[in-house]
N, C-alpha and C positions, 0 to 999 in steps of 0.2 A: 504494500500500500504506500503510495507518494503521501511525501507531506503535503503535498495539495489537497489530496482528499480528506485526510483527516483534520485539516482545519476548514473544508467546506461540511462538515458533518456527515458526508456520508458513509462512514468507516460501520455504523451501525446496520445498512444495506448490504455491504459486503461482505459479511458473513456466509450468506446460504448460496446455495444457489438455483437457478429458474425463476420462479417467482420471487421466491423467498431471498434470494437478493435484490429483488428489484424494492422503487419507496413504494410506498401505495397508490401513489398518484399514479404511476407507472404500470401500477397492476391494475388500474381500472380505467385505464389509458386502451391498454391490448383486448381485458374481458370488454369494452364497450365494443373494440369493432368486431371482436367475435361475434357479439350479438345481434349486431349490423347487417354482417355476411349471414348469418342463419335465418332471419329474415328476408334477406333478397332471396336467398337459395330456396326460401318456404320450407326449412326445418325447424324452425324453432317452434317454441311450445308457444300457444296463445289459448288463454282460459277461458271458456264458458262462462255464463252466470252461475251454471250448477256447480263446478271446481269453486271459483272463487266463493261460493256460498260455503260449499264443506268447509274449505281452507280457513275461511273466517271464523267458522266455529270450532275448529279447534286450536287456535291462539297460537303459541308458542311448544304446545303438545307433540310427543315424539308421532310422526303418521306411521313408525312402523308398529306402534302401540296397539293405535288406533283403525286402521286400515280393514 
């Protein structure tokens, strides 16, 4: 690691690596255009009234609990 980096802070980023060394701005920089592309492509998920109605009722509840 250069002393550049550790006194722009990001010494704490470069620990891991993949995601887990990226900041988090970064990681929801790449997961948004993933989600982007899965939408153009028409893979991504899009809920019903009926989903988001389950989903709402069970809160913060594990779904493999409840499923």
């Amino acid at each position: 690691m250069t002393d550049n980096q550790k006194s722009n802070g990001q010494n704490k980023f470069m620990n891991g690596r993949g995601f887990a060394g990226m900041s988090p701005e970064t990681q929801r920089k790449i997961a948004a255009k993933g989600g982007r592309a899965a939408h153009e492509q028409g893979t991504a998920h899009e809920w019903d009234s009926e989903e988001a109605r389950i989903a709402g009722q069970k809160g913060g509840r594990s779904s493999a609990v409840y499923v």
